[in-house]
C-alpha positions as CSV (number, residue, x, y, z in Angstrom):
1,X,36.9,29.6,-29.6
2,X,35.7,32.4,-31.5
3,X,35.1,30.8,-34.7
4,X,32.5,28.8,-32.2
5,X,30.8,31.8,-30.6
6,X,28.9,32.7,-34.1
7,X,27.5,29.1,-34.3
8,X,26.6,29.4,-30.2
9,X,24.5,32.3,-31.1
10,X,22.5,30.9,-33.8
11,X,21.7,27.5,-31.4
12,X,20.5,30.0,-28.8
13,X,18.6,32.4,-31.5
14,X,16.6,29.4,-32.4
15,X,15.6,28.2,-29.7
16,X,14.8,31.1,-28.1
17,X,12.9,31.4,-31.2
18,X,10.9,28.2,-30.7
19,X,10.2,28.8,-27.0
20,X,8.6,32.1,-28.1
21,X,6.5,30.6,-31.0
22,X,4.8,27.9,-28.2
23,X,4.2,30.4,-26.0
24,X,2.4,32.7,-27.8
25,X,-1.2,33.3,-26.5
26,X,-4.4,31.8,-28.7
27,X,-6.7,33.7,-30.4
28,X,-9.0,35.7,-28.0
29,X,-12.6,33.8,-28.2
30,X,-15.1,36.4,-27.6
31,X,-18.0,34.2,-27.6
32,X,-20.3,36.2,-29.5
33,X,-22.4,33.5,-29.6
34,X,-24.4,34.4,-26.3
35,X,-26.1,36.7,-28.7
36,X,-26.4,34.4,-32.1
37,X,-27.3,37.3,-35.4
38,X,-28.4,35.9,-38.6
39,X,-31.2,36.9,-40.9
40,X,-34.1,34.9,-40.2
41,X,-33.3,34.1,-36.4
42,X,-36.3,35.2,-34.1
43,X,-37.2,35.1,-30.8
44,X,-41.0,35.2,-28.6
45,X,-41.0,36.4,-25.7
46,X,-43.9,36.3,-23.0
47,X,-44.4,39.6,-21.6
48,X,-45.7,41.1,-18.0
49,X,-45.7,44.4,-17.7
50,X,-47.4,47.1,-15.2
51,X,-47.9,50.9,-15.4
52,X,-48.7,52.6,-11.9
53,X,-50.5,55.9,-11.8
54,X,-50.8,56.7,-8.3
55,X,-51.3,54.9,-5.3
56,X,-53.3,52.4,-5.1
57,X,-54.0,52.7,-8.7
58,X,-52.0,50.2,-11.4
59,X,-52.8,48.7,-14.6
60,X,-51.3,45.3,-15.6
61,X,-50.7,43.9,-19.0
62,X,-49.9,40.3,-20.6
63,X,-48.7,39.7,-24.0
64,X,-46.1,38.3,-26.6
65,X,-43.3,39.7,-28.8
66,X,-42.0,38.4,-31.3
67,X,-38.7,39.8,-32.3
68,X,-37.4,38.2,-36.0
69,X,-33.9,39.6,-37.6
70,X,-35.5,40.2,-41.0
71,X,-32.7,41.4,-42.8
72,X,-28.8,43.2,-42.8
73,X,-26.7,45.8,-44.5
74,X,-23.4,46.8,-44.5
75,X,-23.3,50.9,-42.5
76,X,-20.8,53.5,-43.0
77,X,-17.9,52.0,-40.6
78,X,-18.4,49.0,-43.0
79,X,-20.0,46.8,-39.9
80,X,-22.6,44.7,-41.1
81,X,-25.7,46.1,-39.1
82,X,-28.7,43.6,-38.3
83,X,-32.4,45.2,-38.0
84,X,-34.5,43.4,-35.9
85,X,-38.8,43.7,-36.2
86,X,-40.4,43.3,-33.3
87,X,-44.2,42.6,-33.7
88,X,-47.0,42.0,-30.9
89,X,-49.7,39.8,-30.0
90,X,-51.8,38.3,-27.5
91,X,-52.2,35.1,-28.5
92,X,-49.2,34.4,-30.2
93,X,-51.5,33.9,-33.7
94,X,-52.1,37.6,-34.5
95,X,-49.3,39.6,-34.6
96,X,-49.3,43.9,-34.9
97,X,-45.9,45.7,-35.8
98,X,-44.4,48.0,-32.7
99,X,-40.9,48.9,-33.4
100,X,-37.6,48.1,-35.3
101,X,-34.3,48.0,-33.9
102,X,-30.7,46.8,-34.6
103,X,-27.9,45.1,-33.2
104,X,-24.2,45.7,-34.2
105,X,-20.6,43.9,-33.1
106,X,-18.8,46.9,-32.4
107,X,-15.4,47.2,-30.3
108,X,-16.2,43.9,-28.2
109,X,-19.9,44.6,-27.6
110,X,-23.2,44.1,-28.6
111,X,-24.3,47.3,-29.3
112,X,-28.6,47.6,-29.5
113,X,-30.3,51.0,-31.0
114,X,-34.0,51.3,-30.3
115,X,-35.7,54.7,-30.9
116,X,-32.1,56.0,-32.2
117,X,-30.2,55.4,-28.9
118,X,-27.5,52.6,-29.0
119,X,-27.1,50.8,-25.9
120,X,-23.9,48.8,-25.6
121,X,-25.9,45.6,-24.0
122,X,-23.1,43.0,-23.4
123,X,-19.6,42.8,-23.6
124,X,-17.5,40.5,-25.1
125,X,-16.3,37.9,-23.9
126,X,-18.8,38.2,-21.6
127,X,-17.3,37.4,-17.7
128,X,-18.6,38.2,-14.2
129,X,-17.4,41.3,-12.4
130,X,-17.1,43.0,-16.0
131,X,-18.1,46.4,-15.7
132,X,-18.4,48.8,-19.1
133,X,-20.6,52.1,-19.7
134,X,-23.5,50.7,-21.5
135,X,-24.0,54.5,-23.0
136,X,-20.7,54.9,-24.3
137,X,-22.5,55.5,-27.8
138,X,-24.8,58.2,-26.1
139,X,-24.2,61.9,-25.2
140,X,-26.3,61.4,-22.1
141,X,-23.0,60.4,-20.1
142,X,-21.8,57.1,-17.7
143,X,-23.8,54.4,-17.3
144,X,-21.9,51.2,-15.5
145,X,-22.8,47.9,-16.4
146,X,-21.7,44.6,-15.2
147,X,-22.3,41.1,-15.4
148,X,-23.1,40.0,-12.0
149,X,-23.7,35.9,-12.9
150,X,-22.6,33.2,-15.3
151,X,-23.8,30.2,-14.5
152,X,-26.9,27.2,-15.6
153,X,-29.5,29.7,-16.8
154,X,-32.7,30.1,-13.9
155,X,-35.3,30.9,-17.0
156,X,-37.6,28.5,-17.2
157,X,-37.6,25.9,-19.6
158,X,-34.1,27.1,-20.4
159,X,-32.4,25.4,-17.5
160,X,-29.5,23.9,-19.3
161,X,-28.4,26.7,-20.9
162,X,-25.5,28.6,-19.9
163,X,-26.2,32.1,-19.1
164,X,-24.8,35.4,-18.3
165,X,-26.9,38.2,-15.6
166,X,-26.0,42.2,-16.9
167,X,-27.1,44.4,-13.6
168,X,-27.6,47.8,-15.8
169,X,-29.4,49.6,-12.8
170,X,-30.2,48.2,-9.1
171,X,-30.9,51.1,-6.7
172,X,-33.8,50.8,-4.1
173,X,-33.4,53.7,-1.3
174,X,-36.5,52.5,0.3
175,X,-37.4,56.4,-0.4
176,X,-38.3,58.2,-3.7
177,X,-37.3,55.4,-6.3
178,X,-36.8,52.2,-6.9
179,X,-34.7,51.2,-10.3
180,X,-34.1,48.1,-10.7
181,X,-32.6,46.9,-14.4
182,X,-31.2,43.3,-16.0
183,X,-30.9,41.3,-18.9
184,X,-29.9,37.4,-19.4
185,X,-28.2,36.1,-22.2
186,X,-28.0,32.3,-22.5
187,X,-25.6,31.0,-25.0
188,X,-26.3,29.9,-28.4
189,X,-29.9,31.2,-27.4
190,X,-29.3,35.2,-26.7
191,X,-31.5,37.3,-25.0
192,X,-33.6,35.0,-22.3
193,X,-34.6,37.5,-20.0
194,X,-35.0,41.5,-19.7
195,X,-36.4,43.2,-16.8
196,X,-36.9,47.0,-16.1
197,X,-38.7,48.1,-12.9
198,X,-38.8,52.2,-12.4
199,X,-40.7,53.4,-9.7
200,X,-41.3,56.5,-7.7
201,X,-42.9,56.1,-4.2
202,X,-44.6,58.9,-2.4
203,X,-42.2,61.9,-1.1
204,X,-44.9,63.8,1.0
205,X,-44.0,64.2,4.6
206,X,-47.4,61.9,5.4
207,X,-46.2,59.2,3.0
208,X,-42.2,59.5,3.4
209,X,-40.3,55.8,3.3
210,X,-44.1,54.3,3.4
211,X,-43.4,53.2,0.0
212,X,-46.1,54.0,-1.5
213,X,-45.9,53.6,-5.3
214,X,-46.7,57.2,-6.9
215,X,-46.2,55.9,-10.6
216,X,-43.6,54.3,-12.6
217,X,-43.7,51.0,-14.6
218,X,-42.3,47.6,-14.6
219,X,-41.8,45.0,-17.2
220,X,-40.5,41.6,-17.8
221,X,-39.7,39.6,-21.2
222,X,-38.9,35.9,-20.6
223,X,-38.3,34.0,-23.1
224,X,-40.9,31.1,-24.7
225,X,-39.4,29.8,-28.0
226,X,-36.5,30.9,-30.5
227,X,-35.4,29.5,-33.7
228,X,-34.9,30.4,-37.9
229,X,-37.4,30.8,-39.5
Protein backbone atom coordinates (compact mmCIF):
# COMPACT_ATOMS: atom_id res chain seq x y z
CA UNK A 1 0.00 0.00 0.00
CA UNK A 2 2.53 2.47 0.42
CA UNK A 3 4.75 1.68 -2.27
CA UNK A 4 1.31 2.69 -4.20
CA UNK A 5 0.54 6.05 -2.51
CA UNK A 6 3.71 7.74 -4.33
CA UNK A 7 2.36 6.63 -7.86
CA UNK A 8 -1.45 7.86 -6.48
CA UNK A 9 -0.03 11.23 -6.10
CA UNK A 10 1.58 11.69 -9.31
CA UNK A 11 -1.89 10.47 -11.24
CA UNK A 12 -3.61 13.16 -9.18
CA UNK A 13 -0.70 15.87 -9.66
CA UNK A 14 -1.32 15.49 -13.29
CA UNK A 15 -4.43 15.82 -13.69
CA UNK A 16 -4.95 18.36 -11.46
CA UNK A 17 -2.40 19.80 -13.62
CA UNK A 18 -4.34 19.40 -16.82
CA UNK A 19 -7.60 20.61 -15.38
CA UNK A 20 -5.79 23.80 -14.47
CA UNK A 21 -4.06 24.24 -17.89
CA UNK A 22 -7.92 24.15 -19.69
CA UNK A 23 -9.15 26.36 -17.39
CA UNK A 24 -6.96 29.08 -17.55
CA UNK A 25 -8.64 32.34 -18.75
CA UNK A 26 -7.69 33.78 -22.58
CA UNK A 27 -5.95 36.61 -23.30
CA UNK A 28 -7.85 39.82 -22.24
CA UNK A 29 -9.02 41.43 -25.87
CA UNK A 30 -9.14 45.06 -25.30
CA UNK A 31 -10.44 45.99 -28.50
CA UNK A 32 -8.40 48.89 -29.22
CA UNK A 33 -9.65 48.83 -32.41
CA UNK A 34 -12.76 51.26 -31.63
CA UNK A 35 -10.03 53.80 -32.01
CA UNK A 36 -7.83 52.35 -35.09
CA UNK A 37 -3.93 54.58 -34.95
CA UNK A 38 -1.65 54.32 -37.83
CA UNK A 39 0.29 56.95 -39.71
CA UNK A 40 -1.66 57.99 -42.55
CA UNK A 41 -5.29 57.24 -41.13
CA UNK A 42 -7.52 60.42 -41.20
CA UNK A 43 -10.73 61.35 -40.51
CA UNK A 44 -13.46 64.59 -41.87
CA UNK A 45 -15.69 65.50 -39.82
CA UNK A 46 -18.75 67.90 -40.56
CA UNK A 47 -18.92 70.50 -37.99
CA UNK A 48 -21.91 72.73 -36.27
CA UNK A 49 -20.97 74.82 -33.85
CA UNK A 50 -22.65 78.00 -31.94
CA UNK A 51 -21.18 80.71 -29.69
CA UNK A 52 -23.90 82.66 -27.56
CA UNK A 53 -23.17 86.07 -26.30
CA UNK A 54 -26.14 87.13 -24.55
CA UNK A 55 -29.67 86.60 -24.89
CA UNK A 56 -31.11 86.64 -27.77
CA UNK A 57 -27.85 87.06 -29.39
CA UNK A 58 -25.84 83.81 -31.07
CA UNK A 59 -23.69 83.22 -33.82
CA UNK A 60 -23.65 79.95 -35.72
CA UNK A 61 -20.98 78.28 -37.67
CA UNK A 62 -20.61 75.35 -40.36
CA UNK A 63 -17.45 73.72 -41.40
CA UNK A 64 -15.09 70.64 -41.90
CA UNK A 65 -12.12 69.14 -40.10
CA UNK A 66 -10.00 67.07 -41.22
CA UNK A 67 -7.99 65.29 -38.72
CA UNK A 68 -4.93 62.96 -40.50
CA UNK A 69 -2.32 60.98 -38.13
CA UNK A 70 0.74 62.31 -40.00
CA UNK A 71 3.36 60.72 -38.15
CA UNK A 72 4.65 58.78 -34.57
CA UNK A 73 7.52 58.62 -32.19
CA UNK A 74 8.50 56.63 -29.52
CA UNK A 75 8.17 59.28 -25.79
CA UNK A 76 10.06 58.83 -22.69
CA UNK A 77 7.80 55.83 -21.08
CA UNK A 78 8.84 54.17 -24.44
CA UNK A 79 4.93 54.36 -25.72
CA UNK A 80 4.77 54.98 -29.22
CA UNK A 81 2.92 58.37 -29.29
CA UNK A 82 0.73 59.24 -32.50
CA UNK A 83 0.32 63.21 -33.43
CA UNK A 84 -2.68 63.91 -35.13
CA UNK A 85 -3.04 67.48 -37.60
CA UNK A 86 -6.15 68.63 -37.66
CA UNK A 87 -6.79 71.21 -40.59
CA UNK A 88 -9.98 73.25 -41.49
CA UNK A 89 -12.19 74.10 -44.30
CA UNK A 90 -15.32 75.01 -45.64
CA UNK A 91 -15.62 73.27 -48.49
CA UNK A 92 -13.77 70.31 -47.91
CA UNK A 93 -11.20 71.54 -50.95
CA UNK A 94 -9.21 74.26 -49.03
CA UNK A 95 -7.94 73.35 -46.02
CA UNK A 96 -6.08 75.85 -43.14
CA UNK A 97 -4.00 74.27 -40.27
CA UNK A 98 -5.73 74.76 -36.53
CA UNK A 99 -4.11 72.51 -34.04
CA UNK A 100 -2.09 69.32 -33.41
CA UNK A 101 -2.81 66.77 -30.95
CA UNK A 102 -1.90 63.15 -29.97
CA UNK A 103 -3.24 60.04 -28.96
CA UNK A 104 -1.41 57.41 -26.72
CA UNK A 105 -2.42 53.57 -25.44
CA UNK A 106 -1.64 54.06 -22.02
CA UNK A 107 -2.80 51.75 -18.89
CA UNK A 108 -6.08 50.54 -20.87
CA UNK A 109 -7.03 53.87 -22.33
CA UNK A 110 -6.92 56.10 -25.09
CA UNK A 111 -5.35 58.82 -23.72
CA UNK A 112 -5.84 62.36 -26.13
CA UNK A 113 -3.56 65.69 -25.31
CA UNK A 114 -4.87 68.87 -27.09
CA UNK A 115 -3.33 72.20 -25.90
CA UNK A 116 -1.07 70.10 -23.39
CA UNK A 117 -3.99 68.51 -21.37
CA UNK A 118 -4.36 64.61 -21.78
CA UNK A 119 -7.77 63.49 -21.54
CA UNK A 120 -8.14 59.78 -20.96
CA UNK A 121 -11.10 59.49 -23.80
CA UNK A 122 -12.10 55.72 -23.71
CA UNK A 123 -11.31 52.92 -21.84
CA UNK A 124 -10.35 49.65 -22.83
CA UNK A 125 -12.19 47.22 -23.46
CA UNK A 126 -14.60 49.52 -23.81
CA UNK A 127 -18.24 48.20 -21.92
CA UNK A 128 -21.40 50.06 -20.77
CA UNK A 129 -21.66 51.07 -17.21
CA UNK A 130 -17.71 51.60 -17.27
CA UNK A 131 -16.98 54.48 -15.34
CA UNK A 132 -13.10 55.98 -15.19
CA UNK A 133 -11.71 59.64 -14.41
CA UNK A 134 -11.17 60.97 -17.78
CA UNK A 135 -8.56 63.57 -16.02
CA UNK A 136 -6.54 61.16 -14.28
CA UNK A 137 -3.47 62.59 -16.29
CA UNK A 138 -4.51 66.20 -15.04
CA UNK A 139 -3.86 68.06 -11.83
CA UNK A 140 -7.35 69.69 -12.21
CA UNK A 141 -8.87 66.63 -10.15
CA UNK A 142 -11.97 63.91 -10.79
CA UNK A 143 -13.72 63.82 -13.66
CA UNK A 144 -16.15 60.49 -14.11
CA UNK A 145 -16.71 59.06 -17.34
CA UNK A 146 -18.79 56.28 -18.51
CA UNK A 147 -19.94 54.61 -21.43
CA UNK A 148 -23.59 54.79 -21.28
CA UNK A 149 -24.32 52.66 -24.96
CA UNK A 150 -22.93 49.97 -27.06
CA UNK A 151 -24.99 49.13 -29.63
CA UNK A 152 -25.54 49.58 -33.96
CA UNK A 153 -24.06 53.12 -34.27
CA UNK A 154 -27.14 56.14 -34.70
CA UNK A 155 -24.54 58.39 -36.93
CA UNK A 156 -25.65 58.68 -40.03
CA UNK A 157 -24.35 56.87 -42.79
CA UNK A 158 -22.57 54.84 -40.20
CA UNK A 159 -25.47 52.65 -39.26
CA UNK A 160 -23.81 49.29 -39.32
CA UNK A 161 -21.17 50.01 -37.33
CA UNK A 162 -20.85 49.03 -33.81
CA UNK A 163 -20.47 51.79 -31.51
CA UNK A 164 -19.77 52.80 -27.98
CA UNK A 165 -21.67 56.41 -26.28
CA UNK A 166 -18.85 58.03 -23.43
CA UNK A 167 -21.25 60.52 -21.18
CA UNK A 168 -18.19 62.87 -19.99
CA UNK A 169 -20.58 65.56 -18.61
CA UNK A 170 -24.60 65.63 -18.63
CA UNK A 171 -25.94 68.16 -16.07
CA UNK A 172 -28.95 70.45 -16.98
CA UNK A 173 -30.39 72.20 -13.57
CA UNK A 174 -32.85 73.96 -15.61
CA UNK A 175 -31.03 77.09 -13.64
CA UNK A 176 -27.51 78.59 -14.20
CA UNK A 177 -25.94 75.85 -16.62
CA UNK A 178 -26.48 73.45 -18.83
CA UNK A 179 -23.26 70.91 -19.64
CA UNK A 180 -23.96 68.53 -21.65
CA UNK A 181 -20.70 66.30 -23.03
CA UNK A 182 -20.22 62.87 -25.34
CA UNK A 183 -18.21 61.13 -27.74
CA UNK A 184 -18.99 57.97 -30.07
CA UNK A 185 -16.55 55.57 -31.11
CA UNK A 186 -17.64 53.07 -33.79
CA UNK A 187 -15.41 50.20 -34.27
CA UNK A 188 -12.79 49.73 -36.77
CA UNK A 189 -13.87 53.45 -37.59
CA UNK A 190 -13.00 55.55 -34.20
CA UNK A 191 -14.25 58.69 -33.30
CA UNK A 192 -17.91 59.15 -35.11
CA UNK A 193 -19.30 61.67 -33.05
CA UNK A 194 -18.24 64.50 -30.32
CA UNK A 195 -20.53 66.86 -28.83
CA UNK A 196 -19.86 69.60 -26.19
CA UNK A 197 -22.79 71.96 -25.24
CA UNK A 198 -21.74 74.59 -22.19
CA UNK A 199 -24.22 77.08 -21.44
CA UNK A 200 -25.02 79.62 -18.82
CA UNK A 201 -28.67 80.86 -18.61
CA UNK A 202 -29.60 84.07 -16.97
CA UNK A 203 -29.30 84.17 -12.98
CA UNK A 204 -31.07 87.56 -12.38
CA UNK A 205 -34.05 87.42 -10.14
CA UNK A 206 -36.23 88.76 -13.45
CA UNK A 207 -34.78 85.89 -15.58
CA UNK A 208 -34.30 83.00 -12.86
CA UNK A 209 -35.18 79.26 -14.35
CA UNK A 210 -36.46 81.36 -17.65
CA UNK A 211 -33.62 79.79 -19.28
CA UNK A 212 -32.53 82.31 -20.98
CA UNK A 213 -29.06 81.60 -22.60
CA UNK A 214 -26.50 84.33 -21.20
CA UNK A 215 -23.51 82.84 -23.25
CA UNK A 216 -21.78 79.63 -23.67
CA UNK A 217 -21.07 77.54 -26.83
CA UNK A 218 -22.09 74.31 -28.37
CA UNK A 219 -20.56 72.17 -30.93
CA UNK A 220 -20.95 68.91 -32.80
CA UNK A 221 -18.36 66.83 -35.06
CA UNK A 222 -20.09 64.00 -36.95
CA UNK A 223 -18.43 62.09 -38.91
CA UNK A 224 -18.50 62.25 -43.13
CA UNK A 225 -15.62 60.00 -44.48
CA UNK A 226 -12.39 58.18 -42.96
CA UNK A 227 -9.77 56.21 -44.57
CA UNK A 228 -5.53 56.06 -45.22
CA UNK A 229 -4.41 58.12 -47.09
Amino acid sequence: MQKRLPLLLMVLSFLFTACEEKTESPELDLQQEFQPLGIGLFWIYEVDETIYFGENDAETFHYFYKDLVRSSYLNAENEVTYIVERTKSSDRTDWSFELEYTLIYRDRLLLRTTNNLPLAALVFPPQVGRIWNGKSYQSEGDDDFEIEFSGQSQTPGFEDISAVRVSQENLDDKITIRDIRYEVFGEEVGLLEKYDEVLTYCSRNDCLGDLLINGGSKTHLKLVDYGRN
